[in-house]
VEXRONU-64909 format. One record per residue (C-alpha): chain; x, y, z. Coordinates in Angstrom, 2 decimals, decimal comma. Each point is the difference from the previous one (the first is absolute). Layout:
REM residues N
REC   c        c1        c2        c3
REC   A         X         Y         Z
...
END
This chain:
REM residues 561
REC   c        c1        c2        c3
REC   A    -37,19    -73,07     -5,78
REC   A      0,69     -3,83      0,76
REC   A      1,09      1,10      3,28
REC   A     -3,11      1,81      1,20
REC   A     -1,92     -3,21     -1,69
REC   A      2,58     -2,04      2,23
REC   A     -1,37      2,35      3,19
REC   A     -3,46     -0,13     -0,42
REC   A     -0,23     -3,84     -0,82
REC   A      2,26     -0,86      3,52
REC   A     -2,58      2,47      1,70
REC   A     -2,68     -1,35     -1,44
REC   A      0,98     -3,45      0,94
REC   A      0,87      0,94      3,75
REC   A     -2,82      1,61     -0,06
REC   A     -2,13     -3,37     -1,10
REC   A      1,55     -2,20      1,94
REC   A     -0,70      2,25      3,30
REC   A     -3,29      0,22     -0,84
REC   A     -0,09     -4,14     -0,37
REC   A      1,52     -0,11      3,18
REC   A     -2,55      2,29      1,89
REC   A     -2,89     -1,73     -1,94
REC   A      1,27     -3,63      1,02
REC   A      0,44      1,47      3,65
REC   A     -3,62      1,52     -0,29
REC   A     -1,48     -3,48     -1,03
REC   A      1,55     -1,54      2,74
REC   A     -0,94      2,14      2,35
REC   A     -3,39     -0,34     -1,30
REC   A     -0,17     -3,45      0,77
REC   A      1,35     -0,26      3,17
REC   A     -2,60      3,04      0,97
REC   A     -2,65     -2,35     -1,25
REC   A      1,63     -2,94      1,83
REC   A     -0,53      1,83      3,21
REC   A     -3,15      1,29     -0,21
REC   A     -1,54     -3,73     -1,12
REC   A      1,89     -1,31      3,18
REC   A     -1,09      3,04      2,21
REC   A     -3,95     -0,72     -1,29
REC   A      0,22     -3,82      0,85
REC   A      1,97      0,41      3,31
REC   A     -2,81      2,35      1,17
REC   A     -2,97     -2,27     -1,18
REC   A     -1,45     -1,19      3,12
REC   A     -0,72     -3,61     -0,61
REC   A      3,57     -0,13     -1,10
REC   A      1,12      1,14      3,44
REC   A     -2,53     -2,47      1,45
REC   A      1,60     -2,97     -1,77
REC   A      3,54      0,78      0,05
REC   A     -0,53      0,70      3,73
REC   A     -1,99     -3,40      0,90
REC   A      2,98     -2,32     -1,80
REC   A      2,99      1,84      1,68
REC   A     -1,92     -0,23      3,17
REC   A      0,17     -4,06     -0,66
REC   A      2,96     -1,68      0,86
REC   A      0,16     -2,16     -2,68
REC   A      0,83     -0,05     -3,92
REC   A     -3,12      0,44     -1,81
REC   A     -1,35     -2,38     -1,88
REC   A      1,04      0,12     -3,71
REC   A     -3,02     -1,35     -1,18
REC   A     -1,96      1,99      2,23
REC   A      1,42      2,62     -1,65
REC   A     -0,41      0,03     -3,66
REC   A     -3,84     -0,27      0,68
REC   A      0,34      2,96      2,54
REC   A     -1,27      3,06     -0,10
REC   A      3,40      1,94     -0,51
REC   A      0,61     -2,10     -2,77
REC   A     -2,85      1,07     -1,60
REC   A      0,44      3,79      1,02
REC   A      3,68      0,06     -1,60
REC   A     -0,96     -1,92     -3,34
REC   A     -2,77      2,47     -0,39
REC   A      2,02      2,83      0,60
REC   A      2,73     -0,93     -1,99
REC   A     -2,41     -0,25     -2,71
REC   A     -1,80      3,18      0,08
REC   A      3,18      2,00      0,60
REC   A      2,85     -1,55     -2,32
REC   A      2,44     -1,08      2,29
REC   A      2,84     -2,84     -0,19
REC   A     -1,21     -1,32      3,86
REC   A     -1,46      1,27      2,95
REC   A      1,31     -2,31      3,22
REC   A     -1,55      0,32      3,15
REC   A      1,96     -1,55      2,85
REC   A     -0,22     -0,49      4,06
REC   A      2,39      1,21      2,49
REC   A      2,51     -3,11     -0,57
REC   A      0,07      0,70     -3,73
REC   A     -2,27     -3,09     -0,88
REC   A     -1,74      0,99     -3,52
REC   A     -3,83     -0,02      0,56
REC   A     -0,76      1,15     -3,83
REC   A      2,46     -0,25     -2,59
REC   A     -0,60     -0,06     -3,90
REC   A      1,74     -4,23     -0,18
REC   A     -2,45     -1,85      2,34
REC   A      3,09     -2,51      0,40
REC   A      1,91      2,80      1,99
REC   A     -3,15      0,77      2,62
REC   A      0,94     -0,87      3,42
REC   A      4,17      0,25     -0,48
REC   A      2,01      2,94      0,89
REC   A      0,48      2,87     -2,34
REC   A      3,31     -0,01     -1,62
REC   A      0,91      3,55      0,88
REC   A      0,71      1,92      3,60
REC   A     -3,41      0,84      1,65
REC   A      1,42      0,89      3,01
REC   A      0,25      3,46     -0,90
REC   A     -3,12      0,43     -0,81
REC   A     -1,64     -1,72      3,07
REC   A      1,92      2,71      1,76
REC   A     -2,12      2,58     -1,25
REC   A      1,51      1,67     -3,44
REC   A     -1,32     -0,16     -3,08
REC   A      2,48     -1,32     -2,37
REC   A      0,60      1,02     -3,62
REC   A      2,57     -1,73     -2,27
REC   A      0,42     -2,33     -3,53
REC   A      0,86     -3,15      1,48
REC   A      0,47     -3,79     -1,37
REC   A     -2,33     -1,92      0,97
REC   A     -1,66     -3,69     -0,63
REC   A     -1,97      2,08     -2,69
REC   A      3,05      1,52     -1,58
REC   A      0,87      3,70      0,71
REC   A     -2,53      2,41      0,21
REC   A     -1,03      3,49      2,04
REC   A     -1,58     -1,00      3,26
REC   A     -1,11      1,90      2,97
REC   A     -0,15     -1,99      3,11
REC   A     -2,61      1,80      2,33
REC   A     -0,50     -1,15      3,65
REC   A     -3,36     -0,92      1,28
REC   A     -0,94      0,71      3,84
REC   A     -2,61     -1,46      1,72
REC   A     -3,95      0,73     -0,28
REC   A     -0,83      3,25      1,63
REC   A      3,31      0,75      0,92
REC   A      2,26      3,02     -0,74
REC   A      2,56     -0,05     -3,18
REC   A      2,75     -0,10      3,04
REC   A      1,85     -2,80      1,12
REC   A      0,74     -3,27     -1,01
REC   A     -1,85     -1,62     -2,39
REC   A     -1,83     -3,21     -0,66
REC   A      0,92     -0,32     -3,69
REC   A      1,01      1,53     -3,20
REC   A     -1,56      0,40     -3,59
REC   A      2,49     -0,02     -2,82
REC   A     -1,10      1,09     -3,27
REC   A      2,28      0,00     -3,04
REC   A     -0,02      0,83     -3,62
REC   A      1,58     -1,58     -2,75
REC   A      2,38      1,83     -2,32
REC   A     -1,69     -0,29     -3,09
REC   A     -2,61      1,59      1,37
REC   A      1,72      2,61      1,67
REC   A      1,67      1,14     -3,40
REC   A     -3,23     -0,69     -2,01
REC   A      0,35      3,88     -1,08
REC   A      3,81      0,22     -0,45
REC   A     -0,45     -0,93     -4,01
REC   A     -2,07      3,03     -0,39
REC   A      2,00      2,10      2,26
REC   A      3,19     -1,02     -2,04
REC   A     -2,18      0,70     -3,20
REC   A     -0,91      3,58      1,32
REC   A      3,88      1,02      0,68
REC   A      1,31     -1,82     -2,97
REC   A     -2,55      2,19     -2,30
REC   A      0,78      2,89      2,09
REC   A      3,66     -0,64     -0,10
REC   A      0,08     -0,72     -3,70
REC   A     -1,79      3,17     -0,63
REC   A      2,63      2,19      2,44
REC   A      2,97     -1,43     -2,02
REC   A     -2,02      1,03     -3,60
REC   A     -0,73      4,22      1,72
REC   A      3,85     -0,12      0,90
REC   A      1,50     -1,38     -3,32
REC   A     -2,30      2,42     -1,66
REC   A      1,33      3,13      2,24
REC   A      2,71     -1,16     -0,86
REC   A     -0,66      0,19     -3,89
REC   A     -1,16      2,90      0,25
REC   A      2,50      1,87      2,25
REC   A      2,56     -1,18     -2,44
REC   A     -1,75      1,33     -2,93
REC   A     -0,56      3,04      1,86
REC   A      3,68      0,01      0,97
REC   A      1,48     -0,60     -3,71
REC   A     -2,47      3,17     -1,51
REC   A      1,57      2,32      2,86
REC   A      3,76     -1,31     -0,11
REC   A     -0,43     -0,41     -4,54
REC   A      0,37     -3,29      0,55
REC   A      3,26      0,34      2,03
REC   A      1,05     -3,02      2,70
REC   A      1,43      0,82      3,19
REC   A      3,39     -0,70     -0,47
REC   A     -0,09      2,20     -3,45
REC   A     -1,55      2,45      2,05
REC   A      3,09      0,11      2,44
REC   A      2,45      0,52     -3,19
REC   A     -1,87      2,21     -1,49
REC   A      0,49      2,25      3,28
REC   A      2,97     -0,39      0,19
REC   A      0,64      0,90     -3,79
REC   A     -1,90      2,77      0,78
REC   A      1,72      1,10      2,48
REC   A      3,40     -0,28     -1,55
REC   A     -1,11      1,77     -3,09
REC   A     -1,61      3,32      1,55
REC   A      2,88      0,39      2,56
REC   A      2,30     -0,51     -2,79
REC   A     -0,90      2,25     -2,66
REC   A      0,62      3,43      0,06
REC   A     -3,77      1,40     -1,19
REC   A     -3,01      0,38      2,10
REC   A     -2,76     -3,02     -0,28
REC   A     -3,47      0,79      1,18
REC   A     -2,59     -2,78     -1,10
REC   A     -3,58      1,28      0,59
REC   A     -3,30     -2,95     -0,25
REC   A     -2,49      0,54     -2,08
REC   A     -1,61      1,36      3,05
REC   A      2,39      2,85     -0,05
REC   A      1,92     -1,82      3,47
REC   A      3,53      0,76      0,38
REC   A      1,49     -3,91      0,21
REC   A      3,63      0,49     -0,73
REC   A      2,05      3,13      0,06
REC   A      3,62     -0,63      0,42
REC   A      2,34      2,31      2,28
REC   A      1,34      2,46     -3,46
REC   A     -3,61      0,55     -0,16
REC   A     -0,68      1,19      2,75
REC   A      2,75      2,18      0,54
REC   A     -0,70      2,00     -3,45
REC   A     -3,40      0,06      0,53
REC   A      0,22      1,79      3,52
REC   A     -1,56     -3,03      1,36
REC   A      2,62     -1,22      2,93
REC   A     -1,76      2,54      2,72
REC   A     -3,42     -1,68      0,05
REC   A     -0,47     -2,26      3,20
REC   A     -1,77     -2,92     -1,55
REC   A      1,98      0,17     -3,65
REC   A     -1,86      0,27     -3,20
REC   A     -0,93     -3,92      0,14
REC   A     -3,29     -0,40      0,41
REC   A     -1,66      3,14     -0,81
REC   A     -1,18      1,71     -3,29
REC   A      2,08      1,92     -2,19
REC   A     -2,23      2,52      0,37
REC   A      0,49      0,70      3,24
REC   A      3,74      0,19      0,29
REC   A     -0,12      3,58     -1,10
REC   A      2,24     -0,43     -3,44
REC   A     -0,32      2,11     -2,47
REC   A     -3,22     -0,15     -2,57
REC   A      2,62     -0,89     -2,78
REC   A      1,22     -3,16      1,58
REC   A     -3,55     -1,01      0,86
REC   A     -0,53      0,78     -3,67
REC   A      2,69     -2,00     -1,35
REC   A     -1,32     -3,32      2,24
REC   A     -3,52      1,02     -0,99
REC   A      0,52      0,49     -3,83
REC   A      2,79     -2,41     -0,03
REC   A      2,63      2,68     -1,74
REC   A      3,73      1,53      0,44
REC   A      0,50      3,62      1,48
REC   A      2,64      0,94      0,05
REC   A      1,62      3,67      1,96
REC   A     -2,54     -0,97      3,35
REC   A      1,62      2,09      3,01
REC   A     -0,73     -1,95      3,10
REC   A      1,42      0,57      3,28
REC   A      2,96      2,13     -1,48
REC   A      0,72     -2,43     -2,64
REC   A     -0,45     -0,25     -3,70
REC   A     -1,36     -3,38     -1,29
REC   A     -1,17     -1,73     -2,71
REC   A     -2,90     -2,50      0,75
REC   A     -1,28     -2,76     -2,31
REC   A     -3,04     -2,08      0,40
REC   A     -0,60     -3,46     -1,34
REC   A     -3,15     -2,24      0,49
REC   A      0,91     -2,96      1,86
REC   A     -1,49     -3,80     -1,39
REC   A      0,06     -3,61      0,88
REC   A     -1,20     -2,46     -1,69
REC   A     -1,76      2,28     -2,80
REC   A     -2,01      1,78      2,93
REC   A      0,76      3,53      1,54
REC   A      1,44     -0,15      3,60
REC   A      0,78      3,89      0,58
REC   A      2,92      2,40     -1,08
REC   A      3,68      0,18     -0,10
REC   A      1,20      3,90      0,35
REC   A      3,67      0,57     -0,21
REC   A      1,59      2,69      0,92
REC   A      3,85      1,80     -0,75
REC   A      1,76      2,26      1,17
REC   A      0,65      2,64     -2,58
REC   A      1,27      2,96      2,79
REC   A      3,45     -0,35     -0,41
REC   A     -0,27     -0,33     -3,31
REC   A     -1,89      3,40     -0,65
REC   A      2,45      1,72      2,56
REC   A      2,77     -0,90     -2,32
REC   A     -2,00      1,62     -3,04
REC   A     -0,73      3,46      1,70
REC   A      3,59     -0,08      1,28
REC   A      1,06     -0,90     -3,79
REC   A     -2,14      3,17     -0,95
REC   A      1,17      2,38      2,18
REC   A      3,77     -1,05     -1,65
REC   A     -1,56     -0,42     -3,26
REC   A     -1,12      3,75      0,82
REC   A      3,90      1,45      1,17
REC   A      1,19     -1,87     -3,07
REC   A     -2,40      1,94     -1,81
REC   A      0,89      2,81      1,48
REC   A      3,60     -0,42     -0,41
REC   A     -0,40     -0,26     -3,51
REC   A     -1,90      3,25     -0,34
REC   A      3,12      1,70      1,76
REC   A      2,60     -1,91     -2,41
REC   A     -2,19      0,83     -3,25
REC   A     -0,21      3,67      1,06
REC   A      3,52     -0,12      0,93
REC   A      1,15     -1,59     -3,63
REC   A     -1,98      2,97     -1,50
REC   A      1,57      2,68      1,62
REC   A      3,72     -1,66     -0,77
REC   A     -1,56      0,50     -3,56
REC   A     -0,46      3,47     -0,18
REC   A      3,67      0,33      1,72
REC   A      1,68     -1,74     -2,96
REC   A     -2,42      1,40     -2,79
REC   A      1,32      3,59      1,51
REC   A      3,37     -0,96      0,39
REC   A      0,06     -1,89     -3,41
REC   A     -1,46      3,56     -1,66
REC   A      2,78      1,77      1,63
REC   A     -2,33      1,74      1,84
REC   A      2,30     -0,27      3,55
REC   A     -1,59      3,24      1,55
REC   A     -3,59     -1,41     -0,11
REC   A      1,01     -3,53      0,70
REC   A      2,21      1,19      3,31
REC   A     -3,21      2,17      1,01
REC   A     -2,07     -3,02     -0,38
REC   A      2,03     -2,38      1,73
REC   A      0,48      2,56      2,87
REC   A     -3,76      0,67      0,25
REC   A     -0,55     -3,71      0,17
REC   A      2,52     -0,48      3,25
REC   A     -1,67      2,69      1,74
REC   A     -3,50     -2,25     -0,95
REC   A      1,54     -3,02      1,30
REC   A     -2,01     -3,57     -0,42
REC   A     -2,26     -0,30     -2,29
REC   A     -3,06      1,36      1,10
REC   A     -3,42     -1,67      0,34
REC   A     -3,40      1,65     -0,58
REC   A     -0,88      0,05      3,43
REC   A     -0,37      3,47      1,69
REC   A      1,69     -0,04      3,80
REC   A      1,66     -3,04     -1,09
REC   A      3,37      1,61      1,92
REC   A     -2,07     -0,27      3,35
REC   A      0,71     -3,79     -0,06
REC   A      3,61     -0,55      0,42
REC   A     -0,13     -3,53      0,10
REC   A      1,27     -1,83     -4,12
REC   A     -2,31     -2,81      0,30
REC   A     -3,17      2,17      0,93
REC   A      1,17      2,50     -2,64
REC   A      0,92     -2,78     -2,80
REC   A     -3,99     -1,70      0,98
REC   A     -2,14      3,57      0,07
REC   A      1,79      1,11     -3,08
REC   A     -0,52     -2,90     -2,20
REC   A     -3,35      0,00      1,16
REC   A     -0,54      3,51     -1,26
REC   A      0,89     -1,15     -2,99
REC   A     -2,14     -2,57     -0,80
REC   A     -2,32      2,92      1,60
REC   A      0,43      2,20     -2,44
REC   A     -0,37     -2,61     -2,94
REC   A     -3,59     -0,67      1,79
REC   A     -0,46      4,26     -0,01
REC   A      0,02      0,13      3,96
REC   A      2,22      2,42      1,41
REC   A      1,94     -1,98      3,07
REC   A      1,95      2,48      2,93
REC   A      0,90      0,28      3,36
REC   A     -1,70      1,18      2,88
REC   A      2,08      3,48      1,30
REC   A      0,08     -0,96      3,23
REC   A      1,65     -3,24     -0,52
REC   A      2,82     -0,25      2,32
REC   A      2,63     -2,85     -0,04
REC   A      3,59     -0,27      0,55
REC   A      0,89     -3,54      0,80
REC   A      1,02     -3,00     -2,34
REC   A     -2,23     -2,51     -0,72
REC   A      1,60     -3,02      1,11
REC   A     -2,85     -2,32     -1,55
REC   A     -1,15      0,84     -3,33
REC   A     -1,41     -3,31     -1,29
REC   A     -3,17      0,58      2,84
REC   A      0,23      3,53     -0,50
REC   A     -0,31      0,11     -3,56
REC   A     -2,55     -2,82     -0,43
REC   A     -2,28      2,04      2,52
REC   A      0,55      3,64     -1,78
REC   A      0,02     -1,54     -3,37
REC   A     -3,32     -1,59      0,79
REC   A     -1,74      3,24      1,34
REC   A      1,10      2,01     -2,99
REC   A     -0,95     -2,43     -2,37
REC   A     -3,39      0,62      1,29
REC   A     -0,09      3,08      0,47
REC   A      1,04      0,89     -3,78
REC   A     -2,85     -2,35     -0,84
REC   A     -2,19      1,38      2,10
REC   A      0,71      3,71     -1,21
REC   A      0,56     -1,17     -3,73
REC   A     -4,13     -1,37     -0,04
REC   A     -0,94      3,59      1,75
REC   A      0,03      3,13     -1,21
REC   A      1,96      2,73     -0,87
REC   A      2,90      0,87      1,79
REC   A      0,66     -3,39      0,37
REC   A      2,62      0,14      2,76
REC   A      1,49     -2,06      2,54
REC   A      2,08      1,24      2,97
REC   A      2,56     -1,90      2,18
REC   A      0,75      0,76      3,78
REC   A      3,45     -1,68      1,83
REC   A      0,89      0,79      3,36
REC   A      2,49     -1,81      2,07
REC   A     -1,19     -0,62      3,87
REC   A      3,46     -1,30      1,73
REC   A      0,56     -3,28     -2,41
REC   A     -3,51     -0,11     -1,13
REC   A     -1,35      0,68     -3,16
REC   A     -3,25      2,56     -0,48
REC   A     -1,88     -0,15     -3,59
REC   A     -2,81      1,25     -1,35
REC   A     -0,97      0,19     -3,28
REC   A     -3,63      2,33     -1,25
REC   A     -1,36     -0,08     -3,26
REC   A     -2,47      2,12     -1,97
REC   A     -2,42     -3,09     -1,02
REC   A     -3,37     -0,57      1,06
REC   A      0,60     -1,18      3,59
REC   A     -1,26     -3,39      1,41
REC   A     -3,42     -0,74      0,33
REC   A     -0,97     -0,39      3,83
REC   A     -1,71     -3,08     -0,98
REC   A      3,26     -1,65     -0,80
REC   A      2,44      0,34      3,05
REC   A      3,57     -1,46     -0,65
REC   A      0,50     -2,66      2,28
REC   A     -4,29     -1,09     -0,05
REC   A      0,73     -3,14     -1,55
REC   A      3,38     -1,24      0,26
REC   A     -0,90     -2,68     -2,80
REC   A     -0,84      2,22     -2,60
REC   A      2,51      0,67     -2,55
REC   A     -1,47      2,67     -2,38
REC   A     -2,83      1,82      2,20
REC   A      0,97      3,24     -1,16
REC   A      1,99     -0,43     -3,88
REC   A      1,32      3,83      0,41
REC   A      1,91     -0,20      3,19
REC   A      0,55     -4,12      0,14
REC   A     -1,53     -1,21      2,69
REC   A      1,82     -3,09      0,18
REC   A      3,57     -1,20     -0,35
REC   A      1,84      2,71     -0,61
REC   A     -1,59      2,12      2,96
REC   A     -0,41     -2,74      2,47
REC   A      3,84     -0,81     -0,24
REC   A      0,79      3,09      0,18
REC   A     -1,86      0,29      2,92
REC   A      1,66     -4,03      1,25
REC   A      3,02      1,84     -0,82
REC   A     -0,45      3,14      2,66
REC   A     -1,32     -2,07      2,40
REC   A      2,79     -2,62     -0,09
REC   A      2,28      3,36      0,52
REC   A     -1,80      0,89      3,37
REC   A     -2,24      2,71     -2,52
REC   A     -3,13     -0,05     -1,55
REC   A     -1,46      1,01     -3,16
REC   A     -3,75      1,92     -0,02
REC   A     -2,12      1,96     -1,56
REC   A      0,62      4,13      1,08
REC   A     -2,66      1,77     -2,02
REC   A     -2,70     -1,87     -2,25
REC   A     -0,25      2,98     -2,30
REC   A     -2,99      0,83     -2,41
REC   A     -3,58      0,03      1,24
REC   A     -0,41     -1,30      3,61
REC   A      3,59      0,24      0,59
REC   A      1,84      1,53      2,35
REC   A     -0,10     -2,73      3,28
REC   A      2,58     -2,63      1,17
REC   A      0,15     -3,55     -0,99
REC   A      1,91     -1,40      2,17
REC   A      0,31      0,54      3,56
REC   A      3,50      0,65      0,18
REC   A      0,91      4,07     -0,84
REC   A      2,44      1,64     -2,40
REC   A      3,56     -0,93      1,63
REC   A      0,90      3,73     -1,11
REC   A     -1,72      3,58      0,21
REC   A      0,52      0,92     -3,39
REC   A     -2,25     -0,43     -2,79
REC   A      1,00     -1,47     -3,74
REC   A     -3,29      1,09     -0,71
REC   A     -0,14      3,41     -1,71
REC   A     -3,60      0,18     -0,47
REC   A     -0,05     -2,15     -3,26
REC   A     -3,53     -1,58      1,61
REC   A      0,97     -3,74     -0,60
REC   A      1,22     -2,63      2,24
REC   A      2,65     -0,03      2,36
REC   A      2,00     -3,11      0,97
REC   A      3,23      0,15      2,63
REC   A      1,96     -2,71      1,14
REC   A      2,42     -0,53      2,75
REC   A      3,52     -1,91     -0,06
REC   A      1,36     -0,56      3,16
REC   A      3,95     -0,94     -0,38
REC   A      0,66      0,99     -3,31
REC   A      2,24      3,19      0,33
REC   A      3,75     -0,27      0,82
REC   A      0,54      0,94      3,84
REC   A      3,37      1,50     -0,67
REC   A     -0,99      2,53     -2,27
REC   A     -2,76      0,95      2,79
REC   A      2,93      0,13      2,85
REC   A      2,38      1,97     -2,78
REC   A     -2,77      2,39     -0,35
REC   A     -0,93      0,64      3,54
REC   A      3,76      0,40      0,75
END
C-alpha cells in the first residue's frame, strides 16, 4: 500500500509540475503574441510611418523637447494606456528614442541592439532594459506607402512587465494544486481499498506469509503419503497433490484437475458425495484401486473456504485380506481332512481294542483303497491340482452348511500345477463365494458348478449358479465406484479385485451368462477363453475368469512329452 501511495503522489507531482511548466510557457507566449501584434498595429498606422519617416530623413538629433510635446509621444502614452503595457518605444533609423514612457530618455539612444531590427526582422525576446526586464517585440517600420521589404526607417518596441505577464499564474497554480491534491486523495484511496480487497481474498495473509505458506504447502502434499484435493466453495479444484492424482485416475488429463469442477473430472458419484455431504466412504474402486476417501470442511478465520478430501490407499491392504481368505479357506480345509482323518483312526482302535481284528483289517483296507479324505464335491478327481482341490472342497463345505450343492463341471480338464495359488485362490474363492450366495437366496436346487481348464500356462474358470441372474439394469463394471450395486453377487471389492487381479495376470474377469429373465447375452466384450460350458442349465449367472501365467510350464512340457 505505501508504495502505490509513494507512486501515485511522485506521478501526481511530475505530473503538476509539467503542467506548471506548460502553463508558465503558455503565459509567456501569450504575452509576447500580444507584444507583437500591439507593435505590428502601431508600425502599420500611417501617421506613425509619416513621422518616423520625416525625423530619420533629418540629419540631425531631434529635439528632446520637441519631442515630449510630439505627436508620437502622445500616440505611445495613449497606447500604453489603453492596452496595459510596461512601454511602447518608437525610434528612428539611428536608434534615437522618439517616444519612450521616461520623457528624460526621449532623444538618446535605446539601450539595446536595434540594428537587427532596422534590418528587417521582427524580434522577440525578455530582455533587460532601462525599464527592468520585460517581453518586448521590436517590429520594424518602413516607409509610407512602401512595401514591408527592405530596410527600414525605424522600429517599435513594445514590452510587458512580468507581473503582468504572470497575473494568472496564482490561479493556474491554485487549479493544479486542487487538482493535484485531489489525484493524491483517488490514489491513497485505491489504494485503501485494493488492500482491503487484497486482505478479504488472501484472509488477511501478507506477501511474504503468502510465499511460506507455499512453500509449506508444497512440502507437506509432496511429502505425505495420502491424496489432498481441496475443492472452493465454488466446487474449483485448487490443490490436488501428485498421490491424488495418481489414485484418482487423474494423471492422463491434459490440463490436470486444477481449475475445473469436481464434477467434471468424471470420479465416481461416491467421492463427489463424500466432498458434497462432507462424509467417509470407505471400499470406493477407482481406477483399479480400492480407497478410502474422507471429506472435511475447510475454515479460516470462523468462515468456510471450501473442502479438504483425503484419500488412502486401501488396495494392498484388501489384496492381503482375500489372499488371507483363500489360506484361511485351505486351512479350513485342511482341518476338515485331519478331523475326518482322526475319526477314522477312531474306529481302527475301537475295532482293534474290541478284538474285532477281521473287521478292523477290512476297514483299514477299504480306507487305503479310498485314499484322502474325500470332499463333497462330485468330479472333484478331474482337478489334479492340491491347492484347487484343498479351495473347491472347503468351499463345498461351507456349501453344504448354506444347503447349496457345490460340483464340478464334467468337462473340466486340467493337468498342470498351479504354480501361483495366492491369485488363483483369491480369484476362485471370490467367484464361489458368490455364486453359493447367489444360489443359496434362489430356489431349489440351489447349485453351483465350477469349470477349470488349463490353456498352455493359463488358467480358464468359470463358475454358474442357480440364483436369480443379474438384472440387465445393473452391468458389472457400470460404475466402477459403486461398492454394493448388486448385495447378491458383490458388486464391489471382492469382484473388482478379482477382476484387478486377472487383468494384472494378462486375463480378465466378465460376466458369461446373466442368467434369469433377460439373460442370456455377454457383458463384456471379451469371449469365454474356453469352449466348454460350467453352465449346466441351472438358469443363473455365469462368471469366467482368465489367469495368464499361473500354471507350472514343466508339467505342460512333461505332459506333451
Amino acid at each position: 500500500m505505501l508504495l502505490q501511495i509513494a507512486t501515485v503522489v511522485v506521478v501526481v507531482a511530475v505530473s503538476a509540475v509539467v503542467f506548471l511548466l506548460v502553463g508558465v510557457q503558455q503565459l509567456r507566449d501569450e504575452a509576447e503574441n500580444a507584444a507583437v501584434n500591439i507593435a505590428r498595429t502601431i508600425a502599420a498606422d500611417p501617421e506613425v510611418r509619416t513621422s518616423v519617416a520625416a525625423y530619420s530623413a533629418d540629419p540631425g538629433t531631434p529635439d528632446a523637447v520637441a519631442l515630449r510635446s510630439g505627436s508620437l509621444q502622445s500616440y505611445a502614452q495613449d497606447i500604453t494606456a489603453r492596452t496595459g503595457t510596461l512601454f511602447v518605444v518608437i525610434t528612428d533609423d539611428h536608434g534615437i528614442r522618439l517616444a519612450h514612457p521616461d520623457p528624460g530618455l526621449l532623444g538618446q539612444q535605446v539601450s539595446t541592439d536595434y540594428r537587427e531590427v532596422l534590418g528587417g526582422r521582427e524580434v522577440v525576446t525578455w530582455e533587460r532594459g532601462t525599464l527592468g526586464v520585460s517581453a518586448r517585440a521590436k517590429v520594424p517600420i518602413y516607409p509610407p506607402g512602401a512595401a514591408p521589404t527592405g530596410p527600414a526607417i525605424g522600429e517599435v518596441s513594445v514590452g510587458f512587465e512580468p507581473a503582468s505577464v504572470f497575473d494568472d499564474l496564482p490561479t493556474l497554480l491554485l487549479a493544479v494544486t486542487g487538482v493535484a491534491a485531489l489525484g493524491v486523495a483517488v490514489g491513497v484511496g485505491a489504494a485503501l481499498l485494493l488492500r482491503r480487497t487484497w486482505e478479504r481474498m488472501t484472509l488477511g495473509l501478507q506477501p511474504e506469509d503468502l510465499v511460506r505458506l507455499l512453500q509449506t504447502q508444497s512440502a507437506v502434499l509432496d511429502g505425505v503419503g495420502d491424496g489432498v484435493v481441496a475443492v472452493d466453495p465454488n466446487g474449483i479444484v485448487r490443490v490436488c497433490n501428485r498421490t491424488a492424482a495418481e489414485l484418482l485416475g487423474l494423471t492422463g488429463a491434459a490440463d490436470g484437475p486444477l481449475g475445473r469442477p469436481l464434477d467434471a473430472l468424471g470420479l465416481p458419484p461416491l467421492v463427489v458425495d463424500a466432498v458434497r455431504n462432507g462424509t467417509a466412504r470407505d471400499g470406493v474402486v477407482v481406477a483399479g484401486n480400492v480407497l478410502y476417501v474422507d471429506s472435511r470442511p475447510a475454515t479460516q478465520g470462523g468462515r468456510a473456504i471450501g473442502d479438504v478430501l483425503i484419500v488412502r490407499d486401501r488396495t494392498a491392504l484388501v489384496a492381503l485380506t482375500e489372499r488371507l481368505e483363500s489360506v484361511r479357506t485351505m486351512t479350513g480345509a485342511l482341518r476338515v481332512q485331519r478331523h475326518e482323518f482322526a475319526n477314522r483312526l477312531h474306529v481302527a482302535s475301537g475295532l482293534l481294542g474290541a478284538d474285532r481284528t477281521e473287521e478292523a483289517r477290512a476297514f483299514l483296507a477299504e480306507q487305503l483303497a479310498r485314499g484322502p479324505v474325500d470332499f463333497p464335491v462330485e468330479h472333484l478327481d478331474l482337478l489334479t491340482d492340491a491347492v484347487l482341490q484343498a479351495v473347491v472342497g472347503a468351499k463345498a463345505i461351507e456349501a453344504g452348511e448354506r444347503g447349496v450343492s457345490l460340483s464340478v463341471a464334467p468337462d473340466s480338464l486340467l493337468w498342470q500345477r498351479v504354480a501361483d495359488p495366492e491369485d488363483v485362490a483369491a480369484v476362485l474363492g471370490n467367484l464361489m463365494d458368490n455364486a453359493i450366495t447367489a444360489a443359496a437366496a434362489g430356489q431349489e436346487p440351489r447349485t453351483v458348478v465350477v469349470g477349470c481348464y488349463g490353456d498352455g500356462t493359463a488358467l480358464v474358470l468359470t463358475v454358474a449358479d442357480s440364483g436369480a441372474g443379474i438384472a440387465p439394469d445393473d452391468p458389472f463394471g457400470a460404475d466402477p465406484g459403486r461398492a454394493d450395486s448388486d448385495r447378491i453377487h458383490g458388486w464391489g471389492i471382492g469382484l473388482r479385485l478379482s477382476r484387478e487381479l486377472a487383468r494384472r495376470r494378462g486375463g480378465d474377469l466378465w460376466i458369461i451368462d446373466r442368467g434369469g429373465v433377460g439373460g442370456g447375452g455377454d457383458d463384456d466384450p471379451a469371449p469365454p477363453a474356453h469352449p466348454h460350458s460350467a453352465d449346466g442349465g441351472l438358469g443363473g449367472a455365469v462368471f469366467g475368469a482368465r489367469l495368464e501365467g499361473v500354471l507350472d510350464d514343466d508339467d505342460l512340457h512333461r505332459e506333451s512329452s
